[in-house]
C-alpha positions as CSV (number, residue, x, y, z in Angstrom):
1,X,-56.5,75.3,20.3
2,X,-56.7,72.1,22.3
3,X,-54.8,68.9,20.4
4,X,-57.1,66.1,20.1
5,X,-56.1,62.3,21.1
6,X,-56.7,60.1,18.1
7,X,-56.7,56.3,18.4
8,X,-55.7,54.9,15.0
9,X,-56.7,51.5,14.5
10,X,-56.2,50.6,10.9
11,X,-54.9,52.4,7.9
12,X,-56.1,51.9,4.8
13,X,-53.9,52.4,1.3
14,X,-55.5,53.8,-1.4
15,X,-53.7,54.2,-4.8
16,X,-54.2,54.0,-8.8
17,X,-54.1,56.6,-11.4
18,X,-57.2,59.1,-11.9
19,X,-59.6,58.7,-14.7
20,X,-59.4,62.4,-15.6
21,X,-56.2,63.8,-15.0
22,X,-53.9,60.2,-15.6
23,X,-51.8,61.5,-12.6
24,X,-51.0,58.7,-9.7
25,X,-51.9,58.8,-6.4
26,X,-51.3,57.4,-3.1
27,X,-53.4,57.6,0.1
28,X,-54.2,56.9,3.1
29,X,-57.3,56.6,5.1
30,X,-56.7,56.0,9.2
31,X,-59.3,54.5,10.3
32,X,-60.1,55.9,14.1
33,X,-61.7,56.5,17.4
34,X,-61.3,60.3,18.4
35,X,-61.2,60.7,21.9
36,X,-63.5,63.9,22.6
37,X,-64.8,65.4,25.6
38,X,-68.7,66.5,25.8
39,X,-68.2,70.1,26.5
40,X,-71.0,70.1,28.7
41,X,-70.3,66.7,30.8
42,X,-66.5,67.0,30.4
43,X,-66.8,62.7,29.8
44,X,-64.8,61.3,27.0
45,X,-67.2,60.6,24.0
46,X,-65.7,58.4,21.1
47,X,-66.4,59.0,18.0
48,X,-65.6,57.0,14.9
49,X,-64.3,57.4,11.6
50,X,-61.7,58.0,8.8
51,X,-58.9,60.1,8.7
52,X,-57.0,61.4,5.7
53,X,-53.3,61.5,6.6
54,X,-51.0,63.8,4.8
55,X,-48.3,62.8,3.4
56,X,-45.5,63.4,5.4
57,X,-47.9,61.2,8.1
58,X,-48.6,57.9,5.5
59,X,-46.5,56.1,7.2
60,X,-47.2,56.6,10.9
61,X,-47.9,53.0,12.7
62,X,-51.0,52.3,14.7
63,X,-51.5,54.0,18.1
64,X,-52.6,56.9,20.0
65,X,-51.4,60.0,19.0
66,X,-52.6,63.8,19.5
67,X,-53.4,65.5,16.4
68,X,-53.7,69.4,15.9
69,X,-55.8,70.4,13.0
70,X,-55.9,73.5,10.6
71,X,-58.4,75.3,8.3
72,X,-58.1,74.3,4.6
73,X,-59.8,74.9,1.4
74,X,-61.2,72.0,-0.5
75,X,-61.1,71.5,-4.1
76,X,-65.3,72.5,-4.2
77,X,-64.0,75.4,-2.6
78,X,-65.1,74.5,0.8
79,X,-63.6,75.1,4.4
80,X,-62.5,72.1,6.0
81,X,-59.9,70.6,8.8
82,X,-57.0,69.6,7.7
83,X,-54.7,67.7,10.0
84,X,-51.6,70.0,10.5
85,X,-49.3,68.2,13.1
86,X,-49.2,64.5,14.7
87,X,-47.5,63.5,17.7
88,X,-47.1,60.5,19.6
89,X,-50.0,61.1,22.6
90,X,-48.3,60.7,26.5
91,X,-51.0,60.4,29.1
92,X,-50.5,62.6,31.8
93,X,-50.0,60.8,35.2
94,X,-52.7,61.4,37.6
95,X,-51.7,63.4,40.8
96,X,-50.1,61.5,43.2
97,X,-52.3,61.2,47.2
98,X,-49.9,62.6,49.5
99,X,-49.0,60.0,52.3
100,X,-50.2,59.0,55.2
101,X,-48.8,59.4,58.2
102,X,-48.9,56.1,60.4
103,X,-49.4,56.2,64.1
């Protein structure tokens, strides 16, 4: 499976205590631009939005990064993404011309 380049932007802490169970919490919400190519076009489309980072990620400064994803099962028992890994994102360099030969 391909990584996806995420562009973080903001993060956003969210804690408290829930209502129903009294247990604490502590999240947060990255706020994005995902970097995604059309799969017909092959041209980067952005798309905007909020990420949930795990915990081991709440932390993580702003910047670019590429993020691999896994299959999860919600808590109304439906299939989602999850993010599974975070990296800091390297552009590859673009191929260098060959030189010219001068006369």
């Amino acid at each position: 499976m391909a990584k996806t380049v995420v562009e973080i932007i903001h993060i956003v802490p969210l804690s408290g205590v829930g209502k129903k169970s009294g247990n604490a919490y502590d999240m947060r919400f990255a706020q994005c631009i995902v970097h995604q190519p059309n799969k017909d076009t092959g041209v980067i489309e952005p798309i905007v939005g909020e990420l949930l980072l795990p915990n081991q990620f709440k932390d993580l400064p702003k910047g670019t990064y590429e993020v691999d994803f896994r299959l999860s099962v919600s808590q109304q028992k439906r299939i989602e993404s999850v993010v599974d890994t975070i990296t800091p994102y390297v552009p590859k360099a673009a191929p260098k011309e060959p030189a010219k030969a001068t006369a």
